[in-house]
N, C-alpha and C positions, 0 to 999 in steps of 0.2 A: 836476911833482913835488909841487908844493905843495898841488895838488888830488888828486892822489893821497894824500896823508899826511892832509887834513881827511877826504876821506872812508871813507881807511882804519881813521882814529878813531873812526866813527862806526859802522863793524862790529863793529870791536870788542865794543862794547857792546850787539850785539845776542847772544841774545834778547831780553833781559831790560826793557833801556830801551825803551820806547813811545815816548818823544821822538827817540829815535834811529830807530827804526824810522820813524817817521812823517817825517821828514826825508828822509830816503832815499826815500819814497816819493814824495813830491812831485816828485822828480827823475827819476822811471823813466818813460821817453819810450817805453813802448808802453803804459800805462795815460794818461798823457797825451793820445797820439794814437786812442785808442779813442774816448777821453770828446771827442774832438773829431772824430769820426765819419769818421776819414782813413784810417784800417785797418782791417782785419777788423770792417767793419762787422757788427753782429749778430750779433757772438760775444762769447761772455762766457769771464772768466777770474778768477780768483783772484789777488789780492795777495797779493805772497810777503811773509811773515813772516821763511824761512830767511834767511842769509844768502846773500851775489851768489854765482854760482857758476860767474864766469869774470872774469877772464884767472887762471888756477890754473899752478901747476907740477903735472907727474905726481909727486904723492904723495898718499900714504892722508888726508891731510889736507888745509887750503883754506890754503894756502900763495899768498898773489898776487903774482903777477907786478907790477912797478912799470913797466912797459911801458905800462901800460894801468888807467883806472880802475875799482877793482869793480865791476860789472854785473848785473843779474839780465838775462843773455842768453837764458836756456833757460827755457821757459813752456811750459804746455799750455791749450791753449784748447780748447771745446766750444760746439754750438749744434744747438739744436733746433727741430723746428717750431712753430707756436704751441701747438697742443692736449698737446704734450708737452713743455712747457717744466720744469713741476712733477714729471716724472717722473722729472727725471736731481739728483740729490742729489750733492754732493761731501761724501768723506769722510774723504780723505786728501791731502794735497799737501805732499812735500817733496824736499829734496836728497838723493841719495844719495853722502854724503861719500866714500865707500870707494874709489870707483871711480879708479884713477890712469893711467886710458888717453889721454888727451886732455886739453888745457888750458882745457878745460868741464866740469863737472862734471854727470852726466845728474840730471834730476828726474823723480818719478813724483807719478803722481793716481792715488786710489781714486775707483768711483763708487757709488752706489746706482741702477741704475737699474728702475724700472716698463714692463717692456713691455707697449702692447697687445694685446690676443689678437688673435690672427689675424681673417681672412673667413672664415665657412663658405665649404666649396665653393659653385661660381657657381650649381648647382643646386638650393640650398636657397635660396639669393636670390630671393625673390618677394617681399619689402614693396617699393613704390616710393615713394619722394617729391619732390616738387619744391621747388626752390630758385632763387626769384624772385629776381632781380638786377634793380636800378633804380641810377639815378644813374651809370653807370660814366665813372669819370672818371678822369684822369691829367695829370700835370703832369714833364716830363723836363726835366732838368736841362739847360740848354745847354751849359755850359763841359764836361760830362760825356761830349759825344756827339763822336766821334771823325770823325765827315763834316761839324762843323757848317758848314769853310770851301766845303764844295763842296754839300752837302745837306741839304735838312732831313728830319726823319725823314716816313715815313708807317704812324704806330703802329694796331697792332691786336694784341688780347688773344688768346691759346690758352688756354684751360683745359683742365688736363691734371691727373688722378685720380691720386692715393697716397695708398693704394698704387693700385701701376700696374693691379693685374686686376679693380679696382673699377670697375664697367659704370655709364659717364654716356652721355647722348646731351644733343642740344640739341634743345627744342620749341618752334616759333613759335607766334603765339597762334591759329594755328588749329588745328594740330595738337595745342594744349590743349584747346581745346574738344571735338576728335571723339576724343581719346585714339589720335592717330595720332604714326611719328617721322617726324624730319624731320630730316635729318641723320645722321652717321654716328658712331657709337658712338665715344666716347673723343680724336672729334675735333670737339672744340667751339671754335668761333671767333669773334670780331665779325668785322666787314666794318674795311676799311683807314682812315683818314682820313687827306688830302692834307697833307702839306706843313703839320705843325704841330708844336710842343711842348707843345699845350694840350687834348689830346685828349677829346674829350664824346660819347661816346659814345649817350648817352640824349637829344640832342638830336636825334638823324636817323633813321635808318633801324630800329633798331631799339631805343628805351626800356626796352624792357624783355623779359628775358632770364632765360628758364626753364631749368633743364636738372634731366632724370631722375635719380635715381640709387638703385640696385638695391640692397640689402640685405636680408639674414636675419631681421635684430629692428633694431629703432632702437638699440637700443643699443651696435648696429656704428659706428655715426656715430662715435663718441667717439674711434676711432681712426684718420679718414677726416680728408683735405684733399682742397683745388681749392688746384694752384700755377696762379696768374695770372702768365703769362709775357708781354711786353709786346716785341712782335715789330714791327721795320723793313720795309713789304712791297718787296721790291724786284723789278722785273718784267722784269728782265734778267739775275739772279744769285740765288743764295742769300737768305733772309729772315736778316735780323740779329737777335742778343738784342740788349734793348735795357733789360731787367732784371727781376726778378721779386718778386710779394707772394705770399703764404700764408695761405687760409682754411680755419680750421678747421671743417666741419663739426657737429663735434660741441658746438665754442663757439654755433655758430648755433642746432640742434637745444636746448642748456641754456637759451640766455636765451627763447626759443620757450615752455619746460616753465617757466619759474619768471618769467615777466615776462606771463603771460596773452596769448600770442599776438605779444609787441613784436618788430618786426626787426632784426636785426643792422646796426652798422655798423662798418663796415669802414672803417680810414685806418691805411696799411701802407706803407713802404719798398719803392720795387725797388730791387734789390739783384743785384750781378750783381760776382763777383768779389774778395770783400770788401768793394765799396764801396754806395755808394748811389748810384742813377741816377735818383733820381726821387722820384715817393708816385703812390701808387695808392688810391683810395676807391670804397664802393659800399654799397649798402643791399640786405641781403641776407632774405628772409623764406621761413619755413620752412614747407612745405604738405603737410600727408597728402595721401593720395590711395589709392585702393583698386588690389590688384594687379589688381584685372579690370581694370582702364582701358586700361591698357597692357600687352605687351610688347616687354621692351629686346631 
């Protein structure tokens, strides 16, 4: 009760007081657990300003229950890819006090959001280019992986196009050189590595990692990713996620147009569930190429 009455005194006073507000804020254990990468990793949210908007009684007003200490129980969160992070704008987030159906009070968010244009259809798609991949590397978390008492993983990457009708293949380096494919469209992969958390890809077999990818104009890139899915190979069962990063395309193609040719790099989050499984890295460069060379 006693903690109830300090911190019902401290509602009180909201809007208005900042010190109030910002007290209460210190204390709200999902922006806590955010900023400590325990929940909904890689989503973003807005601090509420309103007042909590549970434990209520059903009435048109924020009547609180002494059961229980005010709350901001009810949030809306959002996340987007990387290349689209700048396009989703908040523009509205509050309580809707009115509502007296439940001992919650619901909350809404306005958004702004920038969609990208679509792909031309796949038959106007003749520019190709390639995107050299070097360095790929990974590092999995161990307390994170749920076989570690029995097994250790044996990770390897799918790269996997979104949007999904967006035509990638994989090319080894000889198939660069004669402008041949080598592999099969939209299913691009590394090879497995045994029995490790420390996965390097660009020491073995394959260093270094081309793949096509089919467009209208470059300027499609902008709204083009590779999710780097970071797969358990298991040769008796099902492959496990084991979590995933996100490259933007189009981030690659801009620093390409405005850094004189420099490559992208890449150090990302897997991500699998809310949480973080890991980091994933790689150096990524961007290459015209003429549509004669190939087709996908």
């Amino acid at each position: 009760m006693k903690e109830w009455s300090a911190v019902k005194a401290l509602v009180d006073k909201l809007p208005d007081d900042g010190d109030a507000l910002a007290t209460l804020q210190e204390g709200d254990e999902l922006s806590t657990r955010m900023d400590e990468g325990k929940v909904f990793f890689g989503f973003q949210t807005e601090e509420p300003t309103f007042k909590p908007t549970f434990k209520v009684k059903k009435a048109y007003d924020l009547t609180y229950v002494e059961k229980r200490v005010p709350s901001w129980c009810d949030r809306v969160l959002w996340k987007s890819l990387p290349g689209f992070v700048n396009n989703v704008t908040l523009k509205l987030y509050e309580a809707c006090k009115d509502y007296k159906t439940s001992d919650h009070k619901p909350i809404r968010a306005g958004f702004s959001v920038e969609l990208p244009d679509a792909l031309p259809p796949i038959e106007m798609r003749t520019e190709i280019v390639h995107f050299v991949i070097t360095g790929l590397k990974a590092s999995i978390m161990e307390h994170m992986w749920e076989e570690r008492v029995t097994d250790t993983p044996d990770p390897f990457i799918v790269f996997l196009p979104e949007p999904t009708d967006l035509e990638i293949t994989h090319l080894d380096e000889k198939a660069v050189k004669k402008g041949l494919i080598v592999g099969k469209a939209g299913k691009v992969k590394t090879h497995h590595l045994d029995n490790t958390y420390e996965p390097d890809w660009s020491a073995k077999k394959n260093p270094e990692i081309t793949i096509a990818v089919k467009v209208a104009m470059l300027s499609d890139l902008e709204g083009c990713h590779l999710l780097l899915s970071c797969m358990d190979h298991d040769k008796l069962s099902n492959d496990d996620a084991i979590g995933s990063a996100s490259l933007s395309l189009g981030d690659v193609y801009k620093m390409h147009v405005e850094e004189a040719g420099k490559p992208y790099v890449l150090s990302a989050p897997l991500e699998m569930n809310g949480m973080q499984r890991g980091n994933l890295s790689c150096v990524v460069k961007f290459v015209r190429t003429s549509h004669d060379e190939l087709d996908l």
